[in-house]
N, C-alpha and C positions, 0 to 999 in steps of 0.2 A: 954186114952184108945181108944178114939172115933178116934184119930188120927192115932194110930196104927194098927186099921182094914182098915182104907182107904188106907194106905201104904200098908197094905197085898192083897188088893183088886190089885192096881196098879203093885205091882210086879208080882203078879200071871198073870197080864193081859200082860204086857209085857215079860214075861217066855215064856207065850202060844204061842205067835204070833213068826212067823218067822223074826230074824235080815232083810232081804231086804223090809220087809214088814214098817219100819220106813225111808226107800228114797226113792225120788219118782224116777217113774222106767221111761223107755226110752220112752215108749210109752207117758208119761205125760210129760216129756222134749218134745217131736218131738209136740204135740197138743200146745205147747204153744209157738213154735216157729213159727217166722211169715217171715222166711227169712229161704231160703232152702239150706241144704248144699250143694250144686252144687254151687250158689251163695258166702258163706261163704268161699269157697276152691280159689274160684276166685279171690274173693278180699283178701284174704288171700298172696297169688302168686302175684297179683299186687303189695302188699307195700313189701312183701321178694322173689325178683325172684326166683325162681329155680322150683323145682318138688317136689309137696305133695306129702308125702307116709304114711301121715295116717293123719285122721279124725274121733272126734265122738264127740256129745253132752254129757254135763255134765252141772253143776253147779260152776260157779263161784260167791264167793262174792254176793251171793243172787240172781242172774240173769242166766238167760238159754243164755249156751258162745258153740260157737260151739270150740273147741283145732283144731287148723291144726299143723300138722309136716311139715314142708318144710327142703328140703336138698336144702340147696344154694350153689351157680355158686362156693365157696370155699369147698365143701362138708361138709359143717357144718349145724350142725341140728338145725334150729331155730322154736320157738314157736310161734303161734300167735294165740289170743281168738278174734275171732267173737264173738259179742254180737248180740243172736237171734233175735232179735228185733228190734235192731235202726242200727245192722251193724257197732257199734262203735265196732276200732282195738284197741287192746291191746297188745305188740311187745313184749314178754319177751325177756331180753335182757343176 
């Protein structure tokens, strides 16, 4: 019994609150990155030449990654995650 009032407590509290209210939001991704996206978009462009045309922080794999979109010299759209933090690339292929 003891157990199915603390599940009724938990659901009710999770009901209450708003869905974006359990990820953290952009403003807590951007405080915890320590590498700026201006940066991020550069070395992004360095390892896949061509021209970004979109950027944003997100989560990856438990680290704050910044996504670039690069359109390269073949117009093909390639991925690359900056990791906020150390700058390590990650090329989706």
């Amino acid at each position: 019994m003891k157990h199915l009032y603390l599940a009724a407590i938990l659901l009710t509290g999770l009901m209450g609150s708003p869905a974006w209210a359990l990820f953290e939001t952009t403003h807590e991704l951007a405080k915890s990155a320590t590498i700026t996206m201006d940066k991020a978009v550069l070395a992004a462009v360095t390892a896949i030449p061509g021209r970004a045309v979109e950027a944003e922080l997100s989560k990856e794999d438990g680290r704050t990654v910044y996504k670039v979109e690069i359109l390269d010299h073949a117009d093909k759209t390639r991925t690359v995650y900056v990791d906020a933090q150390t700058m390590e690339l990650k090329i989706e292929k």
